[in-house]
C-alpha positions in Angstrom: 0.0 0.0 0.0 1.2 3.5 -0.9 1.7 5.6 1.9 -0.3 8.4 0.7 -3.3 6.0 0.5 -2.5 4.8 4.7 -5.1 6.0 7.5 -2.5 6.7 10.5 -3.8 6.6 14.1 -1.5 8.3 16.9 -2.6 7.0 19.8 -0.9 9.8 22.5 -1.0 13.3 21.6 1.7 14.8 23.8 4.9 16.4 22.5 5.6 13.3 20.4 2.3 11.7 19.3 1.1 15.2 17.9 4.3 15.7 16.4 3.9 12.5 14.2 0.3 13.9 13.4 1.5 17.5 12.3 4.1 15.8 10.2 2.2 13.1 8.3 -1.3 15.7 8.1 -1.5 15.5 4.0 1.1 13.1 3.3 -1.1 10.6 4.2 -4.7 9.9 3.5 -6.3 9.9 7.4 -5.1 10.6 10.6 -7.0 10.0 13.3 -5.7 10.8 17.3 -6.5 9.8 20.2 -5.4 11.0 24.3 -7.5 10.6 27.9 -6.9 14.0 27.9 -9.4 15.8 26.1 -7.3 19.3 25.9 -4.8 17.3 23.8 -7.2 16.0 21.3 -9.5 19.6 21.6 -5.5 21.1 20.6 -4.2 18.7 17.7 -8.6 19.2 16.0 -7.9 22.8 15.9 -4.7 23.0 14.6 -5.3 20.9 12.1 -3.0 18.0 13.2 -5.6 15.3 13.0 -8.4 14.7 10.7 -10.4 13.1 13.2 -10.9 11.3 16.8 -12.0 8.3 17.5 -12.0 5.2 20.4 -9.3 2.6 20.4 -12.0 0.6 19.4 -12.8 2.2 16.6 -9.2 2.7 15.6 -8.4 -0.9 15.7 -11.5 -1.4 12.7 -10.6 1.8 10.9 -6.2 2.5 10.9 -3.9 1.0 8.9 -0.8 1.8 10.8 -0.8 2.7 14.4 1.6 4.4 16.3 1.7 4.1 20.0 3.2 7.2 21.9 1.9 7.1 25.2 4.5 6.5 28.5 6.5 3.7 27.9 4.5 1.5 30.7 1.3 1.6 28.8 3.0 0.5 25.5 2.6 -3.4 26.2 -1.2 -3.2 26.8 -2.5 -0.8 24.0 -0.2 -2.5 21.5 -1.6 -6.1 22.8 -5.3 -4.7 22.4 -4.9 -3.4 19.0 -2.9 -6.5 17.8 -5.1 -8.9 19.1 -7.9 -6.8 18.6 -8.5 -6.9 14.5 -6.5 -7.5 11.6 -6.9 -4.5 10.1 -3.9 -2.7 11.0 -0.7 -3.7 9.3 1.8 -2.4 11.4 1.8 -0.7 15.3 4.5 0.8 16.3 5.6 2.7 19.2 7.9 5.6 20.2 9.2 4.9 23.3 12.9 4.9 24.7 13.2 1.8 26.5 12.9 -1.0 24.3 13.9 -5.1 25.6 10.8 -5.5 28.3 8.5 -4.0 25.6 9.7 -6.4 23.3 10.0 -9.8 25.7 6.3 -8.9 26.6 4.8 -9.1 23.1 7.0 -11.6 21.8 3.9 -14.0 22.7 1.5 -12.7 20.7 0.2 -14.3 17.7 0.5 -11.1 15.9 3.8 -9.9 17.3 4.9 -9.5 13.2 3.1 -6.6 12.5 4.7 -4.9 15.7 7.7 -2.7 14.9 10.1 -1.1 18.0 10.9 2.1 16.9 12.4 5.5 18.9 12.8 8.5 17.3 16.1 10.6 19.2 14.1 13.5 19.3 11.6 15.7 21.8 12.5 18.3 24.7 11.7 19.0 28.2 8.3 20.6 27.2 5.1 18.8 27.0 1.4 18.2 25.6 0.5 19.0 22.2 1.0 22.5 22.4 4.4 22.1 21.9 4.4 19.8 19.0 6.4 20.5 15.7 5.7 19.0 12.5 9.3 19.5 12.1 10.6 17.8 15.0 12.1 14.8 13.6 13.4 16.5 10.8 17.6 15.1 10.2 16.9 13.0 13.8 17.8 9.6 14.2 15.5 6.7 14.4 16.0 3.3 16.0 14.1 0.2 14.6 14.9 -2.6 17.3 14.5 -6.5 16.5 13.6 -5.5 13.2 13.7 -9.5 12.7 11.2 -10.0 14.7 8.6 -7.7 12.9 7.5 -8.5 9.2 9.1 -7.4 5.8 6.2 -4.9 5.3 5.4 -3.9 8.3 9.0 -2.4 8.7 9.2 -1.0 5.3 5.6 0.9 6.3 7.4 1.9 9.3 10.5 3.0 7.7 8.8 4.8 4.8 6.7 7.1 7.6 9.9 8.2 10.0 10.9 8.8 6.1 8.7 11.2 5.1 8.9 13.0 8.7 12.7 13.5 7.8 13.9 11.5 10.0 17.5 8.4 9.3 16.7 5.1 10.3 19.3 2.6 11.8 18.6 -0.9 12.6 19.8 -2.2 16.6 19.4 -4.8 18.8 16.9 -4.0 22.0 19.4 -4.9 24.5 22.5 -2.5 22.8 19.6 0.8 22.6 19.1 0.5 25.8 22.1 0.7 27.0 23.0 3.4 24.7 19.7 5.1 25.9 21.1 4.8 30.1 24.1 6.6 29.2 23.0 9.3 26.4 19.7 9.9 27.3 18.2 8.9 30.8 21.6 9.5 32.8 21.9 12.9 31.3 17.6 13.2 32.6 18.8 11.9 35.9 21.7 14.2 36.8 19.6 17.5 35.4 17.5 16.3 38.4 20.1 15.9 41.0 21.7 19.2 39.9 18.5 21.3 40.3 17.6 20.1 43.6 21.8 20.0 44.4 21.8 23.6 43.4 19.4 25.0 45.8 20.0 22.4 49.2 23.5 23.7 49.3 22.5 27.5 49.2 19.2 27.0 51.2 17.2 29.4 49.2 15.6 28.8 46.0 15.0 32.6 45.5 18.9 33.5 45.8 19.4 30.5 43.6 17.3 31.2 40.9 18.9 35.6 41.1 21.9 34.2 41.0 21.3 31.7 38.0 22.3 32.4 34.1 22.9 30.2 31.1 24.9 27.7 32.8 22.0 26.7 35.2 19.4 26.6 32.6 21.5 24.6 29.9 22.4 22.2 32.8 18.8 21.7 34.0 16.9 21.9 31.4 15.6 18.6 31.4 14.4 19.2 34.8 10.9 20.1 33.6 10.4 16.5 32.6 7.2 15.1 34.4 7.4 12.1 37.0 4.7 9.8 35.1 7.2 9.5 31.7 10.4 9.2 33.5 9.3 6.4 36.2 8.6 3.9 33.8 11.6 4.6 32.1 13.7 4.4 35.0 11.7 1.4 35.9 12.3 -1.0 32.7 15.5 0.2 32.1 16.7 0.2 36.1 20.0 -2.0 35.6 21.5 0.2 32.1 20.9 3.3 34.2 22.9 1.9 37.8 25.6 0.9 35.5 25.3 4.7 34.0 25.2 6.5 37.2 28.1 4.6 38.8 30.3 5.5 36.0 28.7 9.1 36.4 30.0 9.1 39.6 33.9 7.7 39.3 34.2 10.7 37.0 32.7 12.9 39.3 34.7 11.8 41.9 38.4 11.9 39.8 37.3 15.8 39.2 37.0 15.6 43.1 39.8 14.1 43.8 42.1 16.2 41.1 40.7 19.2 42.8 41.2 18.2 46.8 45.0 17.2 45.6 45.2 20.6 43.4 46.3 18.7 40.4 45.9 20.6 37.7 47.0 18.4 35.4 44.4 15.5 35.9 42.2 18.3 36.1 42.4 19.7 32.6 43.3 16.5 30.9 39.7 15.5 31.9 38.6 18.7 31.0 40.0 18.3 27.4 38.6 15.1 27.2 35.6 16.6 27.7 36.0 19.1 25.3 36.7 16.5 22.7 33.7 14.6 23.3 31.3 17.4 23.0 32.9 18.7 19.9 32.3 15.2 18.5 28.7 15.5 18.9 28.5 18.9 17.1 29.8 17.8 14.6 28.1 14.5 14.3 24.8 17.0 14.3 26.3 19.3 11.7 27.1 15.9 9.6 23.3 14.7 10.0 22.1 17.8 8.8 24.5 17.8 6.0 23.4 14.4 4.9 19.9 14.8 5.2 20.3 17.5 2.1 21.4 14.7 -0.3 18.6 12.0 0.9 15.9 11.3 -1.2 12.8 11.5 0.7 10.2 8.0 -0.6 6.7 9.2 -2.0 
């Protein structure tokens, strides 16, 4: 099927799931939302970012492709429903950043071939539909996980969609994401945490904190705004990757420590360049994507 002829539900309309909407609304034939929260449904009608709204129910008789973008702890039992509750869709996929328990729970499922594990490396601190951006996944990377386990066409449906969004697709194993996800993503979530709440205990006042506060605080913590109902699931099924993330966190926190009790300045900026080094990787690893995404051809 072409994908300008697919009816996409988006079942989740935060950040994310209205994101996919705005991105796909008229370069595919249907979308159709749906979120327990009204507001977010009330948001994506007005602005256009779905055609329509509609039950689960009533998605599982009418979609052809569903993508689930709800908190990663719901991800099991939506997909499960819709699987197992009509054939009609030919692919479900979700959006999710933890990805082997998903996976060992569905792999069950008569139907577990038309599931596809996918996480697109994109999104910020700042939540619901409002923020959406049919743009957001623009030269971001995509992960497809036990792509073996999911059928020929149901990952070339899901492919051809993060496609047309803009986005690269790579191919990983369940077990390796996650563990890339403890240390790049939900680490880095962790300590923006720690640092907020670090940075006002040792001061005692949040209002001479927050005067005294400029770029460095708000790049650092940043991610702070997160809610509690996406990130405890996360930490949850990914609990081990993230220990083994916040203990190495933690020897390098405490060699800058140590360099610094013993004055020795030349641990001290060795780490420091290291550091350097590693963040001027990523800049340019962005620059690259962008770069490449000029010379891809996008599939119609």
């Amino acid at each position: 099927m072409e994908l300008k002829n697919l009816t996409i539900a988006v079942i989740g309309l935060g950040q994310i799931g209205a994101s996919l909407a705005a991105g796909l609304m008229g370069k595919v034939k249907t979308i159709i939302g749906f979120d327990i929260e009204p507001i977010n449904e009330e948001f994506c009608m007005n602005a256009g970012f779905i055609d329509t709204s509609n039950t689960l129910e009533e998605i599982c008789q009418m979609a052809d492709v569903v993508a689930i973008a709800t908190p990663v702890d719901q991800v099991t039992q939506i997909a499960s429903r819709i699987l197992s509750a009509s054939v009609k869709p030919l692919a479900v996929f979700d959006v999710g950043s933890t990805k082997s328990i998903i996976n060992i729970v569905l792999s069950t499922l008569p139907e577990r071939s038309k599931f596809v594990s996918s996480h697109p490396m994109a999104g910020s601190a700042e939540q619901g539909a409002v923020n959406a951006s049919a743009s957001l996944f623009r030269n971001k990377l995509v992960y497809i996980c036990d792509e073996h386990l999911s059928s020929k066409q149901a990952v070339e449906l899901v492919t051809g969609l993060w496609d047309l969004l803009g986005a690269r697709v790579e191919f990983i194993d369940s077990n390796q994401h996650d563990k890339l996800m403890a240390n790049a993503s939900h680490l880095p979530q962790l300590v923006s945490y720690a640092l907020a709440i670090a940075s006002v205990n040792r001061i005692g006042s949040i209002n001479q904190t927050m005067e005294a506060a400029s770029s460095g605080f708000d790049s650092m913590t940043r991610l702070a705004k997160s809610s509690a109902s996406m990130w405890l699931p996360i930490v949850k099924q990914n609990k081990e990757n993230i220990l083994s993330a916040i203990v190495e966190f933690q020897e390098q926190l405490n060699r800058i420590e140590l360099a610094i009790r013993q004055n020795d300045d030349q641990t001290l900026q060795w780490l420091i360049v290291q550091a350097n080094g590693i963040r001027k990787a990523f800049e340019n690893q962005q620059n690259q994507n962008i770069l490449n995404h000029g010379k891809r051809k996008v599939k119609n």
